[in-house]
C-alpha positions in Angstrom: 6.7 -15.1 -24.1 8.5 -11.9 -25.4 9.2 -8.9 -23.7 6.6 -6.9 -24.3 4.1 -9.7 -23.1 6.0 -10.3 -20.0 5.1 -6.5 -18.8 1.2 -8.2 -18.4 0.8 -9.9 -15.0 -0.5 -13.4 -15.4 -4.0 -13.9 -16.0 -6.3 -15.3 -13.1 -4.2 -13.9 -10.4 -5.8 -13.9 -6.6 -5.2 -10.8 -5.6 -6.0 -9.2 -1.8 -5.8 -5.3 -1.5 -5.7 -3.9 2.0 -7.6 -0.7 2.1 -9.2 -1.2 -1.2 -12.1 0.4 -1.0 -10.6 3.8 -2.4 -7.8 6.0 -2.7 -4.4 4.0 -4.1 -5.8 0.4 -3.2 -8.9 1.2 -5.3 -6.9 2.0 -8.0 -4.6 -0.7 -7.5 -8.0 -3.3 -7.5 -9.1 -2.4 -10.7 -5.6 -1.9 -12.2 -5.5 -5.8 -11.0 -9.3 -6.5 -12.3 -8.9 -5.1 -15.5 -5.8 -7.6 -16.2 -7.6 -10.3 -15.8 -7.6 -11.1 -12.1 -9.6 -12.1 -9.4 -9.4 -9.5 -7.1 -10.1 -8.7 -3.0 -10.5 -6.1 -1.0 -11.1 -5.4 2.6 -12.1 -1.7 3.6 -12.8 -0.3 7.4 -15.4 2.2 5.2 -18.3 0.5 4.5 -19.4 3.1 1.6 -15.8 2.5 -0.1 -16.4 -1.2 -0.4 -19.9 -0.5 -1.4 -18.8 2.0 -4.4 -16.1 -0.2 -5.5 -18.1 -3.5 -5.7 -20.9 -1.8 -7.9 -18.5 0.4 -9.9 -16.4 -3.5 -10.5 -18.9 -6.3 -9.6 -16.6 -9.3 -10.3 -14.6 -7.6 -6.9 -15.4 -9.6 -3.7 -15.0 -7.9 -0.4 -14.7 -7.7 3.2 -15.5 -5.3 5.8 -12.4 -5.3 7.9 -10.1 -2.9 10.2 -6.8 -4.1 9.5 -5.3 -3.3 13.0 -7.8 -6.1 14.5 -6.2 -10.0 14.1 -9.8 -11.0 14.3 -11.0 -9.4 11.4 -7.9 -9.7 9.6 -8.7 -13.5 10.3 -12.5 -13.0 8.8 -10.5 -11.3 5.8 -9.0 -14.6 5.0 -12.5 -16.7 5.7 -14.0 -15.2 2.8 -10.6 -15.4 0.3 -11.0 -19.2 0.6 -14.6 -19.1 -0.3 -13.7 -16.1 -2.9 -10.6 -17.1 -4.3 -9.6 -20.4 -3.0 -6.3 -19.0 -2.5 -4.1 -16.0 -3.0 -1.3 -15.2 -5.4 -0.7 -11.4 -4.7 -0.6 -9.8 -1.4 -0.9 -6.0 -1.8 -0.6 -4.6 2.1 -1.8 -1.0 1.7 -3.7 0.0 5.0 -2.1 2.7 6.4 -3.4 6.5 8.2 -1.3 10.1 8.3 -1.5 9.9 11.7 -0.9 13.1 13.9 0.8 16.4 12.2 2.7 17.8 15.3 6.1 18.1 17.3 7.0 14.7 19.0 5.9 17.0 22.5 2.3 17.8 21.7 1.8 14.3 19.7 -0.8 11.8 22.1 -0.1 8.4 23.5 -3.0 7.2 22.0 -2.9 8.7 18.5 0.9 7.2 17.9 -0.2 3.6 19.2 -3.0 4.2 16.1 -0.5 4.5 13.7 1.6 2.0 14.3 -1.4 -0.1 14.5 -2.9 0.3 11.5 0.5 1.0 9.4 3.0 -1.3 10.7 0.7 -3.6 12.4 -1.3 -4.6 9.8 1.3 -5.2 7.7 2.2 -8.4 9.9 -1.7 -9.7 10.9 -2.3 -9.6 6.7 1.6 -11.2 6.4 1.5 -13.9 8.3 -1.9 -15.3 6.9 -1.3 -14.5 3.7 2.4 -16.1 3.7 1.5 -19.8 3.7 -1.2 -19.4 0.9 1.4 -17.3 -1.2 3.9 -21.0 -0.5 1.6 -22.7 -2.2 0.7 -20.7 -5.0 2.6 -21.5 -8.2 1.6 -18.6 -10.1 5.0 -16.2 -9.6 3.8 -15.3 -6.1 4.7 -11.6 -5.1 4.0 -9.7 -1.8 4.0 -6.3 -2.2 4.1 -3.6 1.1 2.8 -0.2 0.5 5.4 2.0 2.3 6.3 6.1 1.5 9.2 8.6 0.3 8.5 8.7 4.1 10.2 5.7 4.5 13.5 6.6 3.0 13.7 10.2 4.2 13.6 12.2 7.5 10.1 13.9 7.9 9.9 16.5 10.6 5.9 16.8 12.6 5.0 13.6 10.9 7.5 11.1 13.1 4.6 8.4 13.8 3.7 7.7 10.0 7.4 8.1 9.3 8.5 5.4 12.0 5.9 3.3 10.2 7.3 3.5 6.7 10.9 3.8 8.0 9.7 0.3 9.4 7.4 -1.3 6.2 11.1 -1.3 4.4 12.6 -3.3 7.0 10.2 -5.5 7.1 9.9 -6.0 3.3 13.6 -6.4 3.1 13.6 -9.5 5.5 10.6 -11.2 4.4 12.1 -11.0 0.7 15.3 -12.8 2.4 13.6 -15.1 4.8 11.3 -16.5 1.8 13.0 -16.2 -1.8 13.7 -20.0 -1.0 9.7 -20.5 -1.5 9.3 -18.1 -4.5 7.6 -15.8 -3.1 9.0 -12.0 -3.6 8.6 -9.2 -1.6 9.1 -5.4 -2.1 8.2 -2.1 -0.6 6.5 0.7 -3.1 7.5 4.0 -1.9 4.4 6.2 -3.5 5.2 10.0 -3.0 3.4 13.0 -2.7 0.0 11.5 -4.1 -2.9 14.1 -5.3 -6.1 13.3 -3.8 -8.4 14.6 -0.8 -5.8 12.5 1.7 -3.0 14.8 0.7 -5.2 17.7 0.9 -5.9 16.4 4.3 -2.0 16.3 5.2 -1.8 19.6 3.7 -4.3 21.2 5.7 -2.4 19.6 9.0 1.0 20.4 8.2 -0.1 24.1 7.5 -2.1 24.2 10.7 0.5 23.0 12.6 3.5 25.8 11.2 1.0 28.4 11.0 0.9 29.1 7.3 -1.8 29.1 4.8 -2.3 25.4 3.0 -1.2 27.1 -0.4 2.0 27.5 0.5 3.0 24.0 2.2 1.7 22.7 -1.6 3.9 24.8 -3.1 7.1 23.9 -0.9 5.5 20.0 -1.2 5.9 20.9 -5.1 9.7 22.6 -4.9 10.9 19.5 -3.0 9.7 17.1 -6.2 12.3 17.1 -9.4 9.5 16.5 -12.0 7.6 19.6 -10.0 4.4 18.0 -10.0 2.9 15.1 -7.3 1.5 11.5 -8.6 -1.4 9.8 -8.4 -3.1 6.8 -7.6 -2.8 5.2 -10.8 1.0 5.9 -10.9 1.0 3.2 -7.9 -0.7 0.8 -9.3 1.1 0.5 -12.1 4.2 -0.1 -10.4 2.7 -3.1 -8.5 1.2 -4.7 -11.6 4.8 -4.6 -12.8 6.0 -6.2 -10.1 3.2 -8.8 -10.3 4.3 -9.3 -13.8 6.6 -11.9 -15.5 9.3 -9.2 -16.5 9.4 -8.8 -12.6 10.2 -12.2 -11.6 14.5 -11.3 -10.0 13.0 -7.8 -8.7 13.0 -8.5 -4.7 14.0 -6.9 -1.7 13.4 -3.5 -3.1 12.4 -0.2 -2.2 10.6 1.3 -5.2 9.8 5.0 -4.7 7.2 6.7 -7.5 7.3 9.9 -6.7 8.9 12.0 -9.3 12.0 12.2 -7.3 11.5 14.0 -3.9 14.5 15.4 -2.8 13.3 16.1 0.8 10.6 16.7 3.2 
């Protein structure tokens, strides 16, 4: 295999996306599809999973929220009639959560994000790791985190607890099972264009009493390269690190994100 053909993820991979059904792990599912592999998705939205499996019908799904252990546990009913097995873990569920000083910021609304963020992460995890043991196919675990994870971000402490925490966790699970082969590492997207970051936009602006055009343009000034990424800039990064040219990348942190400097 040279190089250049080692950049290509294996053919025939069985691949789970968490919150597939749009937005990064939509991209990331048919980023995986059109390689060549067998791909799953789970979606709370029913009308995501719906788009997704007409727009790509060789993509099986599940409806699933993926802060429930008993639907995470139907998830993995219909990967061993769908796939059989799995190969590729990509844990991407995850909500802003509340835009707000830690004062005015609910009970309830911080125990949802670290539910479905941090949470999640573990139900999908610890189902997922045994069939990843067995697979023999370069078997990778990849945990969608955020620049959020590596730097302070003031009003948003809940989804930046979460991501401080998806690191951590990546880190030890790439230790606790490099013995088995399996790899693990954190993606660190930035600030991602889409109608979710025109959500947080619309928050954060609310919240400091400015207009939304603004908090883009100071999202924009904090970014080296000046402009934000998108969903397709992700999933490249986690076919890479499905890929053969991948296989000693583990315990890492990836950020793409054109370099913020701070939030």
């Amino acid at each position: 295999m040279t190089v250049v053909e080692s950049l290509r993820p294996l053919p025939n991979l069985r691949v789970l996306v968490t919150a597939g059904g749009g937005g990064i792990g939509a991209a990331i599912a048919r980023a995986f599809h059109e390689a060549g592999s067998r791909v799953h998705v789970c979606d709370v939205d029913r009308s995501a999973l719906d788009r997704i499996t007409q727009e790509i019908p060789g993509i099986t799904s599940s409806m699933a929220d993926a802060s429930v252990p008993q639907d995470v546990d139907l998830v993995f009913d219909d990967i061993e009639r769908s796939l059989g097995g799995l190969d590729v873990l990509v844990n991407n569920a995850g909500i802003a959560g509340p835009t707000g000083p830690i004062e005015d910021i609910d009970a309830a609304s911080w125990t949802r994000t670290m539910d479905v963020n941090l949470n999640s992460q573990y139900y999908f995890a610890r189902r997922a790791v045994p069939l990843l043991k067995q697979s023999r196919a370069n078997p990778v675990l990849i945990a969608m985190g955020s620049v959020a994870g590596r730097l302070a971000y003031p009003f948003r402490t809940p989804y930046a607890s979460t991501k401080w925490a998806i690191v951590g966790l990546a880190k030890s699970l790439a230790v606790e099972l490099g013995s088995h082969g399996v790899r693990v590492n954190a993606i660190l997207p930035g600030t991602v264009e889409g109608k979710r970051m025109d959500s947080v936009i619309s928050a954060r602006a609310a919240a400091l009493g400015v207009s939304a055009d603004e908090v883009r343009g100071e999202y924009l000034d904090k970014i080296s390269l000046g402009r934000m990424v998108s969903a397709e800039d992700v999933a490249a990064m986690a076919l890479f690190l499905c890929s053969p040219a991948a296989r000693n990348v583990t315990g890492q942190a990836i950020s793409v994100d054109g370099n913020v400097e701070y939030l």
